[in-house]
Residue frames as qw, qx, qy, qz and C-alpha x, y, z in Angstrom:
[[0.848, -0.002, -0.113, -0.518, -12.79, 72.26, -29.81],
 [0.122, -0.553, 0.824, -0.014, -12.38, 68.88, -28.66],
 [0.664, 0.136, -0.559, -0.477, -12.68, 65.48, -30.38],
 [0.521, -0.320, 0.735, -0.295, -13.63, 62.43, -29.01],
 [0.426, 0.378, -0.700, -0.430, -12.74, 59.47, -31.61],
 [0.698, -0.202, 0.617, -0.302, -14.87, 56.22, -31.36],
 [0.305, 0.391, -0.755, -0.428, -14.63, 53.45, -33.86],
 [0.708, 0.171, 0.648, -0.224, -17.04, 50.19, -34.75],
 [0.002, -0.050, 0.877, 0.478, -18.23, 48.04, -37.84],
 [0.722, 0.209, 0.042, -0.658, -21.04, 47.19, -39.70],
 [0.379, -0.340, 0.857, -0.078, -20.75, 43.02, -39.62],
 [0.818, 0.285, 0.026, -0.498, -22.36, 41.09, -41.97],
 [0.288, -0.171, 0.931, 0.146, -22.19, 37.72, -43.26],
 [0.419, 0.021, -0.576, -0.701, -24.20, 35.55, -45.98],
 [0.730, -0.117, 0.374, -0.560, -27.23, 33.91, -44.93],
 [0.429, -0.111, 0.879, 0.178, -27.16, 29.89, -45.01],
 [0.579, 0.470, 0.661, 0.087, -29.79, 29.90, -48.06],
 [0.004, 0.768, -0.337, -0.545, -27.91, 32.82, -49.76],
 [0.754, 0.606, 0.226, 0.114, -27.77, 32.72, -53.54],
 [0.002, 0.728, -0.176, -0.662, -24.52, 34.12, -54.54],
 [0.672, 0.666, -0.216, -0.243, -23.43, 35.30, -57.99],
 [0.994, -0.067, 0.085, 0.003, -22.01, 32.44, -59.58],
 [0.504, 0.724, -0.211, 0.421, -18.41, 31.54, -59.17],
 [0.039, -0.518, 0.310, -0.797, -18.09, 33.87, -56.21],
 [0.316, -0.397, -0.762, 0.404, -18.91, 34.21, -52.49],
 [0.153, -0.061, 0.007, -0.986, -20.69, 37.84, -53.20],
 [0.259, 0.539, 0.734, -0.321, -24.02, 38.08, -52.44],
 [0.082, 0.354, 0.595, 0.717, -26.38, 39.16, -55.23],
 [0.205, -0.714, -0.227, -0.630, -28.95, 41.09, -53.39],
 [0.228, -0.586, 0.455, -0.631, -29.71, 42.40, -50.09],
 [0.895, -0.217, 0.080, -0.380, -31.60, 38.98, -48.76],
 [0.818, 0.334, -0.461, 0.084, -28.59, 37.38, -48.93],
 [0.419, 0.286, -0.604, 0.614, -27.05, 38.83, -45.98],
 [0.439, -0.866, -0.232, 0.066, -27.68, 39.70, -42.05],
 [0.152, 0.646, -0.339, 0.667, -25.93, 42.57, -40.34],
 [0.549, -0.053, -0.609, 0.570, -24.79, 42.56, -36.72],
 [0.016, 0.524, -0.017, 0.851, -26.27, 44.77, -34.13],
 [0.334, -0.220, -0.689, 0.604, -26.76, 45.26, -30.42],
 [0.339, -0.751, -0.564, -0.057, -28.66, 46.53, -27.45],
 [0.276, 0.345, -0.416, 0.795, -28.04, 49.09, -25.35],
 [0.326, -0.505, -0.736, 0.311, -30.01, 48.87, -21.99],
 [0.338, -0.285, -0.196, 0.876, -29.10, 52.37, -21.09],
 [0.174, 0.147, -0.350, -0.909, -30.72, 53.83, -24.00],
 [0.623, 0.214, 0.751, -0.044, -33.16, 50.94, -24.65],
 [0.421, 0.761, -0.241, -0.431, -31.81, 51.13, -28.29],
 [0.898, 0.090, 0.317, 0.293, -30.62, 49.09, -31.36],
 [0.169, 0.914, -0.309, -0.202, -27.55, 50.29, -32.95],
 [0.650, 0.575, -0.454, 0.203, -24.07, 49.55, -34.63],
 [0.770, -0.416, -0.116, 0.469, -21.21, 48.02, -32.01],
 [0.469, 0.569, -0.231, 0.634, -18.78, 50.32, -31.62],
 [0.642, -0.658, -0.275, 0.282, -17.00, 52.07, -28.56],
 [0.029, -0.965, 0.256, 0.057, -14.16, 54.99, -27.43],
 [0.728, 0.353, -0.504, 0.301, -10.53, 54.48, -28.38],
 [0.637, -0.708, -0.070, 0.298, -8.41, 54.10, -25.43],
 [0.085, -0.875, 0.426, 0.215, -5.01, 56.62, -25.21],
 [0.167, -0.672, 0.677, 0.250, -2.59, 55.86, -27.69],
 [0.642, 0.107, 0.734, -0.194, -4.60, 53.33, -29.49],
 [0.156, -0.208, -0.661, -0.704, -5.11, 52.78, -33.88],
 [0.639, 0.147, 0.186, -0.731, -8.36, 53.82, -34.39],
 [0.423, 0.056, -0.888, -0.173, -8.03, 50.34, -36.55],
 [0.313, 0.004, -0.820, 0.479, -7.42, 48.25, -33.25],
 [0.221, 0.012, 0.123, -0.967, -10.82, 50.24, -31.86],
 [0.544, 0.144, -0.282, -0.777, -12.88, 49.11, -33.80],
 [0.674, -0.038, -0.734, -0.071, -12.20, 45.45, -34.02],
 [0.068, 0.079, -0.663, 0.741, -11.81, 45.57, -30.01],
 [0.273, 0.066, 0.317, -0.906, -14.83, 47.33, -29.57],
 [0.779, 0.044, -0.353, -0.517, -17.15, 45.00, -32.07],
 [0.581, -0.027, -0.788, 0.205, -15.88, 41.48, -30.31],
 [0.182, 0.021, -0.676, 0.714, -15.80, 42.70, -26.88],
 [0.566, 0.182, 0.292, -0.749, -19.77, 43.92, -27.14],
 [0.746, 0.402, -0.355, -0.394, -20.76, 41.27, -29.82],
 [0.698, -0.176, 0.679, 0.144, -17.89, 37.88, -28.74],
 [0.783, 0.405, 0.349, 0.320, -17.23, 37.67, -32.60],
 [0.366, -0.407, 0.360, 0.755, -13.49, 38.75, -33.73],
 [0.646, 0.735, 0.199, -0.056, -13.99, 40.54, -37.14],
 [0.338, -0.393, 0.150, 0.842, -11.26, 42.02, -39.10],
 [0.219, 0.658, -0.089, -0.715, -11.98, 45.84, -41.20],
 [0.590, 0.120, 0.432, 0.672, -12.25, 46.01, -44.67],
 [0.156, 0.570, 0.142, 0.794, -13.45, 49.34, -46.85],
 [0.073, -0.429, -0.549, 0.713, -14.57, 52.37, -44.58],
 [0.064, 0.642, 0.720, 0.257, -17.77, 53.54, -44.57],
 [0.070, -0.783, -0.123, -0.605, -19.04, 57.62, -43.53],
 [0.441, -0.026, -0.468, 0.765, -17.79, 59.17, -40.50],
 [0.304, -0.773, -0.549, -0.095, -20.42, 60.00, -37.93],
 [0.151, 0.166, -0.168, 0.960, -19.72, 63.58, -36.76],
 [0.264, -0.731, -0.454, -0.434, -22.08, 65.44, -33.90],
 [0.038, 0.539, -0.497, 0.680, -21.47, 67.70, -31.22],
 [0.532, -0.349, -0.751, 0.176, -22.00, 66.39, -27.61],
 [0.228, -0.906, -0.189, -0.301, -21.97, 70.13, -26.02],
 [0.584, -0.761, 0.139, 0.246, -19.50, 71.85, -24.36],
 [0.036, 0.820, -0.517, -0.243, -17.34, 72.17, -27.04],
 [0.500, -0.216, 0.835, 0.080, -16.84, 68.35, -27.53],
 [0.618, 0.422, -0.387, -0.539, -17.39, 67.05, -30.89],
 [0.851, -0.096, 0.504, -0.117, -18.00, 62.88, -31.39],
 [0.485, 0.445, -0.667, -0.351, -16.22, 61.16, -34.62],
 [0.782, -0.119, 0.609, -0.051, -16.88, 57.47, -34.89],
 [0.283, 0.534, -0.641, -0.474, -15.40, 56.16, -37.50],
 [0.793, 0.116, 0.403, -0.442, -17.05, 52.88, -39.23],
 [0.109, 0.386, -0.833, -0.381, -15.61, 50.14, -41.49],
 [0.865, 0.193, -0.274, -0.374, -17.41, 47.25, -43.31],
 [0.181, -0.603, 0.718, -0.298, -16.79, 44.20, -41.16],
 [0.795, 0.210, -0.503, -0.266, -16.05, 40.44, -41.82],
 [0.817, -0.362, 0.214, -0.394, -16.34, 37.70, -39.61],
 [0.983, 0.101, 0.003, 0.150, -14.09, 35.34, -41.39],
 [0.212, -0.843, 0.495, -0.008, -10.56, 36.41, -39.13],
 [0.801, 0.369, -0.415, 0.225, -7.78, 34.37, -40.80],
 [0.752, -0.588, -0.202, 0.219, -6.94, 32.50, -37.22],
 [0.692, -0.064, -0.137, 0.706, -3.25, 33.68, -37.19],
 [0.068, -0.582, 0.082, -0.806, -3.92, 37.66, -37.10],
 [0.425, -0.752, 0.087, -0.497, -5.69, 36.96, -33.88],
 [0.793, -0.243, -0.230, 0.509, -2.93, 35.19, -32.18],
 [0.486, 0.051, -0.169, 0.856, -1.71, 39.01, -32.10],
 [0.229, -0.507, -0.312, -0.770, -4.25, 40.33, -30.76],
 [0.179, -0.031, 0.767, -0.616, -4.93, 40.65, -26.56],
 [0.011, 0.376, 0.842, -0.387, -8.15, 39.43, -25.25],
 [0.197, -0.380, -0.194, -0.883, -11.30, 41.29, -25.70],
 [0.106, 0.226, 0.868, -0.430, -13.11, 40.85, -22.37],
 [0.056, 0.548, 0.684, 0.478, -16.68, 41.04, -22.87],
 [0.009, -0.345, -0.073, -0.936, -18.82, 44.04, -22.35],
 [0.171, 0.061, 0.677, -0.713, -20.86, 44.67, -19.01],
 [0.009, -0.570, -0.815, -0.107, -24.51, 43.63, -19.56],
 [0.008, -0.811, -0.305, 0.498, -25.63, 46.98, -18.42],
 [0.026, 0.508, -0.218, -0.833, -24.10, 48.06, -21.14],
 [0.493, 0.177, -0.674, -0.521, -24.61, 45.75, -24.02],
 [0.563, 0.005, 0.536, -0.629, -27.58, 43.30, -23.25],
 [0.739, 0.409, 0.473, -0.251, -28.36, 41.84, -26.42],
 [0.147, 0.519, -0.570, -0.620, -26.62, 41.59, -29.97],
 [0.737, 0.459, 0.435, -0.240, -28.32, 39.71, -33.14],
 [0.006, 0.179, -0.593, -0.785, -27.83, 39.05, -36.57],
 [0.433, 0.593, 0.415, -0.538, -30.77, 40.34, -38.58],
 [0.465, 0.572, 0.456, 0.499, -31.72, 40.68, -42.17],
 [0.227, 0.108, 0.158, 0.955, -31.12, 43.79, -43.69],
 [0.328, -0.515, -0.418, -0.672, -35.14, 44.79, -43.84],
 [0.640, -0.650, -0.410, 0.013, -35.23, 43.74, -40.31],
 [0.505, -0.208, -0.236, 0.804, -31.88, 45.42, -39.31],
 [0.174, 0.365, -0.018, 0.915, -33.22, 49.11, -40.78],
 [0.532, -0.611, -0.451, -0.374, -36.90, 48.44, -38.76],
 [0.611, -0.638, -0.270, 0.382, -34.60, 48.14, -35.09],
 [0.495, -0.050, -0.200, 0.844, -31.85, 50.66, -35.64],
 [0.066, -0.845, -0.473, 0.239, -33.22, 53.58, -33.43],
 [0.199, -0.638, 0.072, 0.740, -30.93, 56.53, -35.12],
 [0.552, 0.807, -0.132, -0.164, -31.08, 58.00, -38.80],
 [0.033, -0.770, 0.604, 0.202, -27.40, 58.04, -38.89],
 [0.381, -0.192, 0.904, 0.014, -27.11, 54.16, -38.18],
 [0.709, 0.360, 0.606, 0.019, -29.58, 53.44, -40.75],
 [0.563, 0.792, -0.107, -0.209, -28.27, 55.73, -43.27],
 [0.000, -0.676, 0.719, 0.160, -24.90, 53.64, -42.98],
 [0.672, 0.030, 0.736, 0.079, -27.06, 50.54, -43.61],
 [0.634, 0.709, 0.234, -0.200, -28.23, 52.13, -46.62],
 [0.151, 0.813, -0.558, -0.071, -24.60, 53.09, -47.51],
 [0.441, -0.227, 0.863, 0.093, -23.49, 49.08, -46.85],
 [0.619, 0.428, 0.651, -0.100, -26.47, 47.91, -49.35],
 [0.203, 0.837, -0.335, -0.381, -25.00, 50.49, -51.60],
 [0.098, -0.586, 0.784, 0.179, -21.93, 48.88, -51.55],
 [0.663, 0.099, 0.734, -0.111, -23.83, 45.31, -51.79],
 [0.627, 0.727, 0.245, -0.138, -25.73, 46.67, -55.16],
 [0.278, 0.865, -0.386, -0.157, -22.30, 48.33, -56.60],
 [0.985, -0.044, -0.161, 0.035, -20.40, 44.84, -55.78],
 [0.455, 0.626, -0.304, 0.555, -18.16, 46.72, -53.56],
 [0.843, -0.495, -0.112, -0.178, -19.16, 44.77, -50.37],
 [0.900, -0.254, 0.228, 0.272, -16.57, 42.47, -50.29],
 [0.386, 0.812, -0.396, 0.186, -12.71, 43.80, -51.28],
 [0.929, -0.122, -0.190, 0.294, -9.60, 42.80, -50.48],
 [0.376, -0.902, 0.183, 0.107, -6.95, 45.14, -48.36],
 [0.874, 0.214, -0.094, 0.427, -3.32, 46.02, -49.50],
 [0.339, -0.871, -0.093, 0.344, -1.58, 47.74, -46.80],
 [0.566, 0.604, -0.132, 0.546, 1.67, 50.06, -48.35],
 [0.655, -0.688, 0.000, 0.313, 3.46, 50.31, -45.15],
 [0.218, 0.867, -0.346, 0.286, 6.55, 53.04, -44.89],
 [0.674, -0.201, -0.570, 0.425, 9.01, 51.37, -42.53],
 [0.512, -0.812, -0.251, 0.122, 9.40, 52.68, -39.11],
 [0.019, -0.988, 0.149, -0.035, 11.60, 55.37, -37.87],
 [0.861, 0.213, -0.154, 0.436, 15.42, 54.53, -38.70],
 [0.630, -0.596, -0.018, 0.498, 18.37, 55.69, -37.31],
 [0.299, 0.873, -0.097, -0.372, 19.85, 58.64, -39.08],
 [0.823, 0.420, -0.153, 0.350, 21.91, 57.80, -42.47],
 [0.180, 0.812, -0.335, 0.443, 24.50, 60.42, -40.69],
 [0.611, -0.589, 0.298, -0.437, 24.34, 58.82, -37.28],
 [0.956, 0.112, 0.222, -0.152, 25.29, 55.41, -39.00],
 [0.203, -0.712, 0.590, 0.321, 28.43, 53.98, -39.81],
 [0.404, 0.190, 0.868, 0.219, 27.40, 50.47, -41.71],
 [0.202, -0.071, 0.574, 0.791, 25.63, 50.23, -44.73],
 [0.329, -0.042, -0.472, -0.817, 22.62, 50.88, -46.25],
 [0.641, -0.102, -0.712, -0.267, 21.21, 47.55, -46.18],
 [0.669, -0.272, -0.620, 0.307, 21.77, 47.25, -42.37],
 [0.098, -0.288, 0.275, -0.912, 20.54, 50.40, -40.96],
 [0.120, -0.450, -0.847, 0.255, 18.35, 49.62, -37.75],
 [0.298, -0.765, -0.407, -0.400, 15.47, 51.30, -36.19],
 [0.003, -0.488, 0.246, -0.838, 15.57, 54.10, -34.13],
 [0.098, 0.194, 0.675, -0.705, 14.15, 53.96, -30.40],
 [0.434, 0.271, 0.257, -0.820, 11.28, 55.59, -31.60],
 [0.385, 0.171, -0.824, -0.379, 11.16, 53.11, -34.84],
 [0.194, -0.028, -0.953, 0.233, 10.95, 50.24, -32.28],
 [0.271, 0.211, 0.573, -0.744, 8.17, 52.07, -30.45],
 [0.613, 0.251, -0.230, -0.713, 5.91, 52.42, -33.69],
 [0.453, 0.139, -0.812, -0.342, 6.45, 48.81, -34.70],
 [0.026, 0.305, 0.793, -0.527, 4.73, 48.06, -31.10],
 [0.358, 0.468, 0.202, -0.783, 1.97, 50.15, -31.62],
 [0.638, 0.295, -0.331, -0.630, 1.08, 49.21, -35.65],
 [0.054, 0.002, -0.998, -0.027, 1.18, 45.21, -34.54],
 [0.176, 0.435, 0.878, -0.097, -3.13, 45.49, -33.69],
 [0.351, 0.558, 0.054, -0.750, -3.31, 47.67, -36.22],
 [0.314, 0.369, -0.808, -0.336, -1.94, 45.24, -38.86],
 [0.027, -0.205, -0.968, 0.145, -4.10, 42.65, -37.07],
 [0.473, 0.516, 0.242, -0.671, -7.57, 44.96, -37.62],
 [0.568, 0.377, -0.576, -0.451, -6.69, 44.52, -41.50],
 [0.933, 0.148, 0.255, -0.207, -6.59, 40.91, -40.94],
 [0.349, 0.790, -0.505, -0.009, -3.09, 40.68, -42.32],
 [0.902, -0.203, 0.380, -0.020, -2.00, 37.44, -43.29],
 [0.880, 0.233, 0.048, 0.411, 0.47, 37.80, -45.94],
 [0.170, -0.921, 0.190, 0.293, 3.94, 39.97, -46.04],
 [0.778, 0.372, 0.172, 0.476, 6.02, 40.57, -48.67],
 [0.146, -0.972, -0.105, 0.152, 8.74, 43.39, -47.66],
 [0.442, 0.809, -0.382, 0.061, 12.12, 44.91, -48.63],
 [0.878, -0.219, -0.315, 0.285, 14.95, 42.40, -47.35],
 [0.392, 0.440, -0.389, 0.709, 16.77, 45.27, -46.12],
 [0.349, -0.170, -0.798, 0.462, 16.94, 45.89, -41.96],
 [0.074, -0.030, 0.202, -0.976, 14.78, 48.45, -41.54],
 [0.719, -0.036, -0.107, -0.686, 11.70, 47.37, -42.96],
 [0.631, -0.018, -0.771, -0.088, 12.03, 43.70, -41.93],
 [0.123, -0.100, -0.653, 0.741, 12.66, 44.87, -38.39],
 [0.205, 0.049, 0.417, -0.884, 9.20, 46.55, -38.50],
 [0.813, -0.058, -0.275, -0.511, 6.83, 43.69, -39.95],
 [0.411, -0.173, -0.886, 0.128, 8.95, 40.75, -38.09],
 [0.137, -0.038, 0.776, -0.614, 6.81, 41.41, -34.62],
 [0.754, 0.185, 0.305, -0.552, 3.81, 40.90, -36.04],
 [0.413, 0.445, -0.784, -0.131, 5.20, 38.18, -38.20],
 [0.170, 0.202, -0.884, 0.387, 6.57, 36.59, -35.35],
 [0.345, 0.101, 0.459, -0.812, 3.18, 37.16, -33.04],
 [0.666, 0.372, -0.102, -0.639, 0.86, 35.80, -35.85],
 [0.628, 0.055, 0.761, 0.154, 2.65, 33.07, -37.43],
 [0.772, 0.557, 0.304, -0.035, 2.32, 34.90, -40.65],
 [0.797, 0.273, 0.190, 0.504, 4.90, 34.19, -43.80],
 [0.143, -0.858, 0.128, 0.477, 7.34, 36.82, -44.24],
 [0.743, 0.484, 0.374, 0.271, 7.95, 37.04, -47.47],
 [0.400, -0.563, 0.119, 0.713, 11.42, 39.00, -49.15],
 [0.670, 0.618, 0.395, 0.114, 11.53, 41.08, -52.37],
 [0.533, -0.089, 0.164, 0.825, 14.94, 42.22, -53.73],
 [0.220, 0.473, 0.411, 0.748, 13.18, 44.44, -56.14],
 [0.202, -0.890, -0.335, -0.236, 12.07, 46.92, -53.23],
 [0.646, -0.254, -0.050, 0.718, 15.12, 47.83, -52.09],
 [0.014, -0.914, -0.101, 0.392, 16.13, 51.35, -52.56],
 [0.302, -0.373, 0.704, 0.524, 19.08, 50.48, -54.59],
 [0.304, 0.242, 0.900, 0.199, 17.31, 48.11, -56.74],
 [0.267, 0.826, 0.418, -0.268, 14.30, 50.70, -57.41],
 [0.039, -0.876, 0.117, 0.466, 16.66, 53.19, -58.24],
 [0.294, -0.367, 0.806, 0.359, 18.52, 50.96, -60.90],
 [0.182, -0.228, -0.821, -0.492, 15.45, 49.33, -62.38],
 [0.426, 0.102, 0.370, -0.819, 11.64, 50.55, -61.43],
 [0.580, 0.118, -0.578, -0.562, 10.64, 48.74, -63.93],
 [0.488, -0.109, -0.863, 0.072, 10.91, 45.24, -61.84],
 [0.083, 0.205, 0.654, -0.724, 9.31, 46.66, -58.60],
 [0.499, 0.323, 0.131, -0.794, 6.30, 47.69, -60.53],
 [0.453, 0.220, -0.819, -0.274, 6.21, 45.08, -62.64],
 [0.251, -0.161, -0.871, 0.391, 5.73, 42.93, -58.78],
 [0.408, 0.186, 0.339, -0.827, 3.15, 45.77, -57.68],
 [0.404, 0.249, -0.235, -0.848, 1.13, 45.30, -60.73],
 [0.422, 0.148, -0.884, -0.136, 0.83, 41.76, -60.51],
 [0.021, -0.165, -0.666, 0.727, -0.04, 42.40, -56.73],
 [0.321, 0.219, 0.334, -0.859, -3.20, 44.38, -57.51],
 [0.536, 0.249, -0.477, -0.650, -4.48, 42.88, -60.29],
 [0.280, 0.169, -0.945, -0.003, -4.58, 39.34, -58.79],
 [0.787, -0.346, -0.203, -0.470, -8.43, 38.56, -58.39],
 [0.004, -0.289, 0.868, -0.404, -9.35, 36.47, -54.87],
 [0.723, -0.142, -0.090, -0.670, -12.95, 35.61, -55.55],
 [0.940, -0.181, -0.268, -0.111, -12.38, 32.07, -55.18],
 [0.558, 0.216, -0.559, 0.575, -9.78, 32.06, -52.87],
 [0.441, -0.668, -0.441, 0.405, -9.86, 32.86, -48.51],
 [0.069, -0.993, -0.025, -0.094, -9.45, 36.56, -47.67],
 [0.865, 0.025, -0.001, 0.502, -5.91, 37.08, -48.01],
 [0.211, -0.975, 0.048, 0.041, -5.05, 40.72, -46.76],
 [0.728, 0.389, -0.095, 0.556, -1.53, 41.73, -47.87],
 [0.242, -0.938, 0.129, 0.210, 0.93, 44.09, -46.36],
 [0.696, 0.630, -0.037, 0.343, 3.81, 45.64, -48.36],
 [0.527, -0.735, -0.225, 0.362, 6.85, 46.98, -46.71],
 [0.663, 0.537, 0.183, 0.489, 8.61, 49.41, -48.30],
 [0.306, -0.557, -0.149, 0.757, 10.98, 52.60, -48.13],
 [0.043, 0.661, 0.205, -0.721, 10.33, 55.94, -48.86],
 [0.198, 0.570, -0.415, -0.681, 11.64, 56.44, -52.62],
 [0.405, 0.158, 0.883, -0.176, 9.69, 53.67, -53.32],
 [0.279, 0.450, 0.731, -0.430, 6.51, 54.56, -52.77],
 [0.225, 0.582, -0.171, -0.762, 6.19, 56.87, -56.26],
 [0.033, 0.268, -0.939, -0.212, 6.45, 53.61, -57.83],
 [0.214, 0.309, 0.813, -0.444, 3.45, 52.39, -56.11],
 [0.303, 0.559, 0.411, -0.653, 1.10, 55.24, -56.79],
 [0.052, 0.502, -0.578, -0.641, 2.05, 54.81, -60.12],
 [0.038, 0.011, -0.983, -0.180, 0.78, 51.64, -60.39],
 [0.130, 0.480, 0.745, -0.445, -2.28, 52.62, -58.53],
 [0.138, 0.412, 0.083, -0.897, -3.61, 55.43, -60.51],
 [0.327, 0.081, -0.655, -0.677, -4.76, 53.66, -63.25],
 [0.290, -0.365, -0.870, 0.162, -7.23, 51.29, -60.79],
 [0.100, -0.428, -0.580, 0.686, -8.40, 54.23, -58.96],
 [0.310, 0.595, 0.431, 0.603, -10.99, 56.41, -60.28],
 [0.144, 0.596, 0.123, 0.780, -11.12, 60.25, -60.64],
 [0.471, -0.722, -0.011, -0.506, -12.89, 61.17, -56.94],
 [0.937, -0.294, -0.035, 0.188, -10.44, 58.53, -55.37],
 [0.928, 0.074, -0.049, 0.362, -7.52, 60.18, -56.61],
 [0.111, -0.828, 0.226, -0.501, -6.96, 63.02, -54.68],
 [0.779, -0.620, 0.055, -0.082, -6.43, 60.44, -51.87],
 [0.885, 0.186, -0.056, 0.422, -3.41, 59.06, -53.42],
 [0.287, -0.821, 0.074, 0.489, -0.34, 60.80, -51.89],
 [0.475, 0.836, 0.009, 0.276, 1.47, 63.29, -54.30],
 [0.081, 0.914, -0.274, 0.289, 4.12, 65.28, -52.40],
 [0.630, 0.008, -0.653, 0.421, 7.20, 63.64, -50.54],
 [0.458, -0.258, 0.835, -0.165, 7.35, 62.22, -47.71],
 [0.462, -0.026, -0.617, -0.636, 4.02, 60.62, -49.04],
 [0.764, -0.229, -0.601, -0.055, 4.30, 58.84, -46.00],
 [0.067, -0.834, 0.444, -0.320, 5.05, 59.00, -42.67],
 [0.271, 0.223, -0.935, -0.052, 6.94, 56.41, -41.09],
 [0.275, 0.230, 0.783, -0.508, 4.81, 53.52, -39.62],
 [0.529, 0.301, 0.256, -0.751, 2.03, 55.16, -41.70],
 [0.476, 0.138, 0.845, 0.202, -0.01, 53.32, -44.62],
 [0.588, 0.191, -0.170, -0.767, -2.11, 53.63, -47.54],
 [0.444, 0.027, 0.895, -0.042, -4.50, 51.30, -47.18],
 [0.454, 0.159, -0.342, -0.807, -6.47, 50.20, -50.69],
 [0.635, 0.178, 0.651, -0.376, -9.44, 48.46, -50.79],
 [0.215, 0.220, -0.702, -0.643, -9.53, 46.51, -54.29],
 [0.764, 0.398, 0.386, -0.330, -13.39, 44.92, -55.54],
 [0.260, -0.288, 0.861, 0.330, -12.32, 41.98, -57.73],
 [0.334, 0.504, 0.795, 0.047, -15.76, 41.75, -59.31],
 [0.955, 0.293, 0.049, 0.006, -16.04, 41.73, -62.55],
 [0.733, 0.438, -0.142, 0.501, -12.43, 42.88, -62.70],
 [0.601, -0.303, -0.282, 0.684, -10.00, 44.14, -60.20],
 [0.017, -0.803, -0.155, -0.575, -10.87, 47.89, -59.33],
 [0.264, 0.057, -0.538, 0.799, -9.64, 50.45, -56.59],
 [0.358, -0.786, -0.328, -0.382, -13.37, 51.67, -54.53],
 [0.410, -0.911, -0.051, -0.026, -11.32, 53.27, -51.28],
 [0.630, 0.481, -0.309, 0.525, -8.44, 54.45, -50.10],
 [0.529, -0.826, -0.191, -0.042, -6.99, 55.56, -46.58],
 [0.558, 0.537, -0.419, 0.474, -4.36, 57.00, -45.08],
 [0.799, -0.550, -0.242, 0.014, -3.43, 55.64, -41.91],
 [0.428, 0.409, -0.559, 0.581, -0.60, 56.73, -39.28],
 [0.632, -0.323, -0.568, 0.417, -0.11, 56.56, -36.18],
 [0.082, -0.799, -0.203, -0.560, -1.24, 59.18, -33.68],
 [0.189, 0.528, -0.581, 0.590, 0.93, 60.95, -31.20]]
């Protein structure tokens, strides 16, 4: 059987006479918000942006691509939403994959991001923002309205709006055997070098504007290009070292826990990436399990690696009323 993987967003934003709850930028019901959503001549249909990945692409990097280029408005991801699955005949099976998407792209991510040219009229003709009562009246599929119904979900559960902490493995290193210097100052491998190309507009989908990674060479080497590309801080933390873990977990978790727990309601969208190495990462999930609940925490990896390199868990924390884990992914990089 073969798959063909597309990827889009469901966009939304508050409306200018939006009430939110107080405090906060959350909307409080559904009338607070419009959703994003286009034509398609071809079909004469309303529906979700979204489009095919190209070879060798994040399904991330997809998505955002594919919502700007039919739509002109950059977004970046946050939780994901149901994966549309149907066959297309011949053996060919469709996956689109769909993420809750926010307009407000903290400028520096898209300084690392190419162009998105726009999208032939013949194809896309028209795109709108609509209320929610008006968005389920145009969308012409079940599917696409049962994933508004699955955003308004999220609206009612106040698990709209989250905030994204990537747990990045560093890229592929040069073997420990292959290596004559120390620890601290093993490089990346050829192939390393390749991944850290490749996860730069994935790390720009999240909207990743802060970094905070081990100061040893491996994992700096594979957040500076998108650093560098972005313009965003790069931020060191002794306590993630492999040594350092291995001496005192306490302080590395000590720094997670601080990490997740740190509400952003009244603050800009402030996506995080973490960079860390392998014997870490047990550390991590540690921290996480208590945040995450019971149907969430099969996602959490268990078994070493836990990672591969390059790869992430990304969590999606809702800060309202109190810092909670509502998704989880696990992202790598496909051959």
């Amino acid at each position: 059987m073969r798959i063909v993987r597309s990827a889009g967003a469901l966009v939304w934003r508050l409306r200018p006479e939006a009430n939110p709850i107080a405090g906060t930028s959350l909307p409080a019901q559904r009338q607070d918000i419009e959703v994003l959503i286009v034509h398609r001549p071809r079909y004469d249909d309303w529906s979700w942006p979204k489009g095919k990945r190209e070879p060798g692409e994040a399904i991330p990097a997809t998505a955002v691509r594919e919502v700007e280029e039919e739509t002109g408005v950059p977004i970046r991801l946050g939780a994901p939403l149901t994966v549309q699955r149907y066959r297309l005949g011949s053996g060919v099976t469709k996956e689109v994959y769909y993420w809750v998407g926010f307009p407000d792209v903290p400028a520096e991510t898209l300084r690392a991001r190419p162009l998105a040219p726009p999208a032939p009229s013949k194809e896309i003709d028209k795109c709108q923002w609509v209320g929610a009562r008006k968005a389920m009246r145009l969308l012409t599929r079940r599917g696409d309205r049962r994933l508004l119904e699955e955003l308004l979900t999220r609206l009612a559960d106040h698990t709209l709006v989250t905030r994204t902490v990537a747990v990045l493995r560093h890229a592929k290193a040069t073997k420990r055997s292959h290596w004559e210097g120390g620890e601290m100052t093993r490089p990346l491998s050829r192939r390393g070098s390749s991944q850290v190309l490749r996860l730069i507009p994935a790390l720009s989908a999240l909207g990743i504007n802060q970094i905070i990674t081990s100061p040893w060479r491996r994992c700096v080497a594979t957040v500076a290009p998108y650093a560098t590309l972005s313009g965003t801080p790069l931020k060191t933390e002794a306590s993630f070292t492999e040594d350092a873990y291995r001496e005192d977990p306490v302080q590395m978790r000590a720094v997670i826990r601080g990490i997740l727990s740190e509400s952003q309601l009244d603050a800009p969208a402030a996506p995080l990436a973490i960079c860390v190495h392998r014997p870490t990462i047990p550390g991590i999930i540690g921290e996480l399990a208590p945040l995450t609940p019971n149907h969430l925490g099969r996602l959490l990896p268990q078994a070493d690696p836990y990672l591969k390199t390059a790869g992430m868990l990304l969590v999606h924390i809702a800060d309202y009323p109190e810092p909670r884990v509502v998704d989880l992914e696990v992202f790598r990089l496909d051959p």
